[in-house]
C-alpha positions as CSV (number, residue, x, y, z in Angstrom):
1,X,49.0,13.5,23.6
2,X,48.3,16.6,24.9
3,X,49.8,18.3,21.8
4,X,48.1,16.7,19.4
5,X,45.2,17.9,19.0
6,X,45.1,19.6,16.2
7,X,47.2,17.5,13.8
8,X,45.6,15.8,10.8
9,X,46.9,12.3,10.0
10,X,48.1,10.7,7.0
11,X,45.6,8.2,4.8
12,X,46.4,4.7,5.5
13,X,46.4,4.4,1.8
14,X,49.1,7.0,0.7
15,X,48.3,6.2,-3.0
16,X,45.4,5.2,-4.0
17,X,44.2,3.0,-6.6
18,X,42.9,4.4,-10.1
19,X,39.4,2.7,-11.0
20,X,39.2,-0.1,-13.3
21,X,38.7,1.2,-16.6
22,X,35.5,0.0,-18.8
23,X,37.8,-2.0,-21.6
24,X,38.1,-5.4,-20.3
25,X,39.3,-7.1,-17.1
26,X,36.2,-8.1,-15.6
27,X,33.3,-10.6,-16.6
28,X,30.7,-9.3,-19.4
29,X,27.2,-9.7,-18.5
30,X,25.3,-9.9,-21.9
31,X,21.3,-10.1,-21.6
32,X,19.5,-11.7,-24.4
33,X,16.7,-9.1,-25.4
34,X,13.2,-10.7,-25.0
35,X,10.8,-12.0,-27.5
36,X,8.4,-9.1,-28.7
37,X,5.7,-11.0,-28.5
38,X,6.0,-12.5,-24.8
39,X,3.6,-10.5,-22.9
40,X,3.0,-11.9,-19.8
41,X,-0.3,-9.7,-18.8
42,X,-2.9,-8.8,-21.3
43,X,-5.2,-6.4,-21.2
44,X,-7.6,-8.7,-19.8
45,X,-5.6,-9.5,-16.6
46,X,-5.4,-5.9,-16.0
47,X,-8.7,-5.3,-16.4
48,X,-9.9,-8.4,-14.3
49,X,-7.3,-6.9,-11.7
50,X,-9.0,-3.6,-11.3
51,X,-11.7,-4.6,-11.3
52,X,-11.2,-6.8,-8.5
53,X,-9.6,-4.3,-6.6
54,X,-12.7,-2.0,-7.1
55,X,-14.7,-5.0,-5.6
56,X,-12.7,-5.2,-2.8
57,X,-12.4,-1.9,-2.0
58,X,-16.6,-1.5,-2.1
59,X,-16.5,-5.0,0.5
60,X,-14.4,-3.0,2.4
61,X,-15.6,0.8,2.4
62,X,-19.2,0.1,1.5
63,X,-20.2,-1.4,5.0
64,X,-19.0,1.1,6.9
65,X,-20.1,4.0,4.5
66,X,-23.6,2.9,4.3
67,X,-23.6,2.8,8.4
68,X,-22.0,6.5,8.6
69,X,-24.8,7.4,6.3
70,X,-27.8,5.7,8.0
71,X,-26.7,7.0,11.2
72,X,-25.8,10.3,9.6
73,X,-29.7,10.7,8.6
74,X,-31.0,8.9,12.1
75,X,-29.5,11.8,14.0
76,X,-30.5,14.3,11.3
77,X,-33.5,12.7,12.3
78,X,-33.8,13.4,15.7
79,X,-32.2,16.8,15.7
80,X,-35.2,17.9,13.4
81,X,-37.9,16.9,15.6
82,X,-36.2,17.6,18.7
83,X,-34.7,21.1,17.5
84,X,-31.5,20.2,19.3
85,X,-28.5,21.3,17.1
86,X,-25.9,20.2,18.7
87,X,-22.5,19.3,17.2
88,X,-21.1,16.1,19.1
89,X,-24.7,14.9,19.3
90,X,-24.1,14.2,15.7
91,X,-20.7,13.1,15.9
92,X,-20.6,10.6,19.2
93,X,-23.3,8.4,17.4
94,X,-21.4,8.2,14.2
95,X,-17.9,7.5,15.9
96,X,-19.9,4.8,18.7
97,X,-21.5,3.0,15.3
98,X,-18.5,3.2,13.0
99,X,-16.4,1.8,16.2
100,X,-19.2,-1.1,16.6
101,X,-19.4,-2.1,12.9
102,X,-15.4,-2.3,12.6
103,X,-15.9,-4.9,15.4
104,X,-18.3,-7.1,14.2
105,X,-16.9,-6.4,10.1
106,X,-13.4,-6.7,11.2
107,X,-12.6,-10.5,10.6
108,X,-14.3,-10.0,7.0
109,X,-12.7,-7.1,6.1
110,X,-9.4,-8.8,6.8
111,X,-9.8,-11.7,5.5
112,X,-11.0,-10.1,2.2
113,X,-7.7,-7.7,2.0
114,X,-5.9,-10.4,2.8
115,X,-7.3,-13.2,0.3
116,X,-6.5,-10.2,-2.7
117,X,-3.5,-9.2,-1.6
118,X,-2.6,-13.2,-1.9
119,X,-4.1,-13.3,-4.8
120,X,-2.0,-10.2,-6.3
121,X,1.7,-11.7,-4.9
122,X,0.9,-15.1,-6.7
123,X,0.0,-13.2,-9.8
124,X,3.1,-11.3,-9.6
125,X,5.0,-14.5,-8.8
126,X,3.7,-16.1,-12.1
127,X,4.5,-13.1,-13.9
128,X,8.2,-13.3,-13.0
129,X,8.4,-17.1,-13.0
130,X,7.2,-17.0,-16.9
């Protein structure tokens, strides 16, 4: 074995098989083209779509937005009547109030991903089922 190192072995397959060629042999798939009129989603559905997605997205980012901003000025606040310009003293408040409100908001910003994104696969399942 020691001598053998080097030495390249012979396919298992000496000649190989040409590929089928395209005329014949095999089963022909034919699809029938589709109705030019069956359109499963109007313009409608796609509007009522995005605009449910916007709404979701506002249940979702609007909460904590609107906390980030009131805390935002609240320290703004302080830092003006205090004359303390401090960096973190701005930022630990934020973070600690973001960090609360995802806590408490959690479960509803869950459950409201959650109940579209059903709502979006059982669309997409009727789509493909018609």
């Amino acid at each position: 074995m020691g001598g053998e190192v080097g030495r390249r072995l012979a396919p298992a397959n000496p000649s190989p098989q040409p590929p089928p060629s395209r005329g014949g042999g095999g089963p022909c798939i034919i699809f029938a083209p589709t109705p030019v009129d069956a359109h499963p989603v109007n313009d409608a559905d796609i509007a009522a779509l995005v605009r449910d997605g916007m709404l979701v997205t506002l249940k979702i980012g609007g909460p904590l937005l609107a906390v980030a901003l009131l805390s935002g000025l609240l320290v703004a606040l302080v830092q003006a009547v205090t004359q303390i310009n401090e960096a973190t003293l701005a930022f630990v408040p934020k973070l600690l109030v973001i960090g609360i409100t995802l806590i408490v908001l959690g479960p509803f910003m869950f459950a409201t991903l959650s109940s579209y994104t059903l709502m979006l696969f059982d669309r997409m399942i009727a789509v493909g089922g018609s």
